[in-house]
Phi, psi and omega in degrees: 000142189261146198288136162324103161317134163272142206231129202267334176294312175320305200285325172307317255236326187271319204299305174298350154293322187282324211262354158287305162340286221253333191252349211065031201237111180316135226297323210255016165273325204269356188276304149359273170354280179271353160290300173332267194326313182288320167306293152017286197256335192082029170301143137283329186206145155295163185226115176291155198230162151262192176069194197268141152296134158303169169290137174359274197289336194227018169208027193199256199281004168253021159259305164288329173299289084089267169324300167340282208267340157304320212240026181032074180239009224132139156264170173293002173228013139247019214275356175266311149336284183326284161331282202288343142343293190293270191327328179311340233229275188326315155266158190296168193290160190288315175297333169312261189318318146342273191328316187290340143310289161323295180296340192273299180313347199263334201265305206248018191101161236243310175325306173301293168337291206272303179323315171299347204271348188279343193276347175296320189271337166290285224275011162246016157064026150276282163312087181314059191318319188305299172325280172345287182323301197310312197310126181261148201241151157175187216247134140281123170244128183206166212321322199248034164132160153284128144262182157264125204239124202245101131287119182278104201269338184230053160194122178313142200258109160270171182211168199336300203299321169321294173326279183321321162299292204275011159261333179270352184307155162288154207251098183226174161114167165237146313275165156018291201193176177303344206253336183318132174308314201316351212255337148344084168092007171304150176267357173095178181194182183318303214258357176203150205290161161282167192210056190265349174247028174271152182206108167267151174229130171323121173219168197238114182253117175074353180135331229206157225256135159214173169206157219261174120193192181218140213279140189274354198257333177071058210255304210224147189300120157082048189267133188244178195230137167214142201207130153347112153311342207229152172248096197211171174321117177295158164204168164212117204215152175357294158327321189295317180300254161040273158012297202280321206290299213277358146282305174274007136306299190300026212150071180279332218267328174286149150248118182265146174184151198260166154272137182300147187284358167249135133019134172089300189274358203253197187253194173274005180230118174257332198291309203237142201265115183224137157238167205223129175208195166161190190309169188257065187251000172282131184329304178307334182273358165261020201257168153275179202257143195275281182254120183274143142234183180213147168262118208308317159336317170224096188279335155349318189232130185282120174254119171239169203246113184256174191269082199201160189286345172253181187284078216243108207262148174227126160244120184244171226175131165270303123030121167240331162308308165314291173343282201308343182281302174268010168293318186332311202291308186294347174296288221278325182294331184301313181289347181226039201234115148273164179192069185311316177340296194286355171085021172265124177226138187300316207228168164186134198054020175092350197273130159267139142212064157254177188188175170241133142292123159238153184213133173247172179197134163289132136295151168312286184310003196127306212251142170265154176227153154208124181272111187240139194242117175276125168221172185221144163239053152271144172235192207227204157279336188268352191242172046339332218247341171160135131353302172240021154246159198312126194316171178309330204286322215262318180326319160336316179274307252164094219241328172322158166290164202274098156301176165303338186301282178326319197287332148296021183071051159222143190230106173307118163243177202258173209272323161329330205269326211286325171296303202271358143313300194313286163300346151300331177294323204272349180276311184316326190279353220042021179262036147215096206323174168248132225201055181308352168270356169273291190323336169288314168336126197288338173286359164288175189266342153270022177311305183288052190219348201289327176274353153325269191329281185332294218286310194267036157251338132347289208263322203237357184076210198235343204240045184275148166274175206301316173293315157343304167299306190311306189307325181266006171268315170318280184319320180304286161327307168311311196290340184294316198281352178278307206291327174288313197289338177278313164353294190263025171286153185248329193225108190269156197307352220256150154311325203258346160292348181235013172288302192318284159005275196324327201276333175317283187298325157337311167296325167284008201059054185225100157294161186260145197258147181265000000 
């Protein structure tokens, strides 16, 4: 049978059955829709088509870009521009996904809602499963919970300075930063993705208009984004509980939590005040309490040490006015509380640094948590990179600041790893001979891996079989991401790091329950 010429009104024609089908897009949006499509391409008409629709991506839009890049409509290095060009025409309009958003929560609830909103953001391939999928995942274990260790494959390895450079620019441009709303239906540019099938919905934290959506990148089930309307900095302050509360009130089923507001210890977006949240599948939330304390003040609220690898106080509370008071409190003792013995100091040159991760979560029972995470970014002459972030020795793995994700036990590595992992196997298996004199060169690709190698050509020889070599690069890996995550302990795992704990909380009025 000879093969079906491609007809590109055929193809216009498929697109617009799935986005009435699949997207929610209305019969006399999708006749609009798609005239905008047929100018585009230079279409006279769409051509209705029968039978079961193909898949999206691979029976549908990687045939027109195909046609696309034929007809010089596009190049290979704007053709991801393009593409998501074409769905924007295709998906409903922002206000349109609002209402619908809206009506589903009034009718069937705040779940049902953020499920449509989520299945909406796959199927207009703002969220990229095809990508997603390729990110490789598995488990670590280790003495204080297992983490989760991702190489991340669809998303570029920032590292501290950067971060630090993109918190000081000036804040001009269109839009602003990545997290900006303008970024709704933006067409992108060299330095930022397009977000023409992006769609947030207004929600009010603290008094003042934020909006909701969900993160194309997926490190974890349903990781949604909730960001400041005004463009501004992060921070975190008083306000930040007040924030937090009144999100997983709108949204019990999520757990929300910012990233700390300084450099080393923040995520990679410092420009704009956000928080990152999504189902309650992250490690920290299986661990128990180290240490009960208690306060005279809020005999309400179970204050715990919890048993976990960074510094971490949990308050929990039916209460939601007790919460915010006492984080409040501990924040603010927290902001100014030194202990050279633990090598914390708030301020030096006028530079503050101590901050918090807080992460809030509705309980089964009723009762609200707040995870406040101690964290400090000073460094010194022999760490530069931070005190309490992972030495020079460890980058190799993991060189970005330690963010909320991380603190919370999912640990994002750079994509780099998944090629140069590979090739570590292959020295370990011997099908690449071993050559510490290439390898010392600073342009090989394994150069930062060379005391990696050294140890585990060391430990296991040159002639392993291949799972083997794979299991012992895993293990490596593992023991490195415990070992970075003890790294941003503030209070270290030791008796005498957690007297120092101890001694913290005492300056808040917080006793150890005997």
């Amino acid at each position: 049978m000879p093969k079906k010429t491609f007809n590109i009104a055929d193809a216009l024609a498929m697109l617009g059955d799935y986005a009435e089908n699949f997207l929610g897009l209305q019969p006399m949006d999708r006749i609009y829709a798609e005239n905008q499509l047929c100018e585009l391409f230079g279409v006279v008409e769409p051509k209705r088509v029968s039978g079961a629709l193909p898949d999206l991506q691979k029976g549908i839009l990687d045939p027109i870009i195909k046609y696309a890049l034929a007809n010089k409509l596009c190049t290979p290095d704007t053709a991801l521009h393009f593409e998501t060009k074409i769905m924007g025409y295709v998906t409903p309009a922002p206000g349109l996904v609002i209402a619908a958003f809206d009506n589903i929560a009034a009718y069937e609830g705040a779940s049902a809602a953020c499920e449509y909103l989520n299945k909406l953001s796959v199927r207009s391939n703002y969220i990229r499963l095809a990508d997603i999928s390729k990110n490789i995942k598995w488990t670590a274990p280790g003495e204080m919970g297992d983490l989760t260790i991702t190489i991340n494959l669809s998303k570029p390895e920032k590292d501290n300075k950067q971060v630090r450079l993109q918190r000081a620019e000036p804040q001009s441009g269109y839009p602003k930063c990545p997290l900006c709303i303008e970024n709704v239906g933006y067409a992108g540019s060299p330095h930022q993705s397009p977000r023409q099938t992006l769609r947030t919905i207004p929600i009010v934290l603290g008094g003042e208009e934020w909006h909701f959506q969900f993160s194309p990148f997926v490190y974890y089930d349903n990781h949604c984004i909730a960001l400041a309307k005004e463009h501004r900095p992060m921070l975190i302050d008083d306000q930040t509980f007040t924030r937090l509360i009144d999100f997983i009130e709108l949204f019990p089923d999520y757990f929300i939590g910012s990233n700390a507001d300084l450099p080393i210890v923040g995520g990679s977006i410092l420009s704009h005040d956000h928080f990152q949240g999504g189902k309650k599948v992250l490690p920290i939330f299986s661990r128990g309490a180290r240490q009960t304390c208690s306060h005279p003040d809020y005999p309400d609220v179970t204050i715990e040490i919890l048993d976990w690898y960074n510094s971490v106080i949990k308050l929990t509370a039916s209460e939601r006015d007790d919460l915010e008071e006492l984080a409040g409190d501990i924040l603010s003792a927290w902001q100014d509380y030194s202990d050279p013995a633990s090598e914390i100091l708030a301020f030096s040159g006028g530079e503050r640094h101590n901050t918090i991760t807080p992460v809030a979560a509705a309980n089964s029972n009723g009762t609200i948590s707040l995870y406040i995470i101690l964290r400090n970014n000073r460094t010194d002459e022999k760490r530069p990179d931070g005190i309490f972030h992972p030495t020079e020795d460890m980058h190799n793995i993991k060189k970005e600041g330690i963010g909320i994700i991380e603190a919370m036990g999912i640990f994002i590595l750079p994509g780099r790893l998944f090629a140069e992992t590979r090739d570590m196997v292959s020295i370990l298996t011997g099908e690449t001979p071993l050559n510490f004199a290439e390898i010392s060169k600073e342009k090989h690709p394994l150069f930062k891996h060379l005391p990696m190698i050294a140890q585990l050509t060391n430990d296991h020889g040159t002639a392993m079989a291949d799972s083997d070599a794979e299991s012992a690069v895993v293990n490596y890996i593992n023991k490195t991401a415990v070992k970075i995550l003890n790294c941003t302990a503030v209070f270290k795992n030791t008796h005498e790091g957690q007297e120092s704990f101890l001694r913290f909380l005492s300056s808040v009025g917080i006793q150890q329950v005997k």
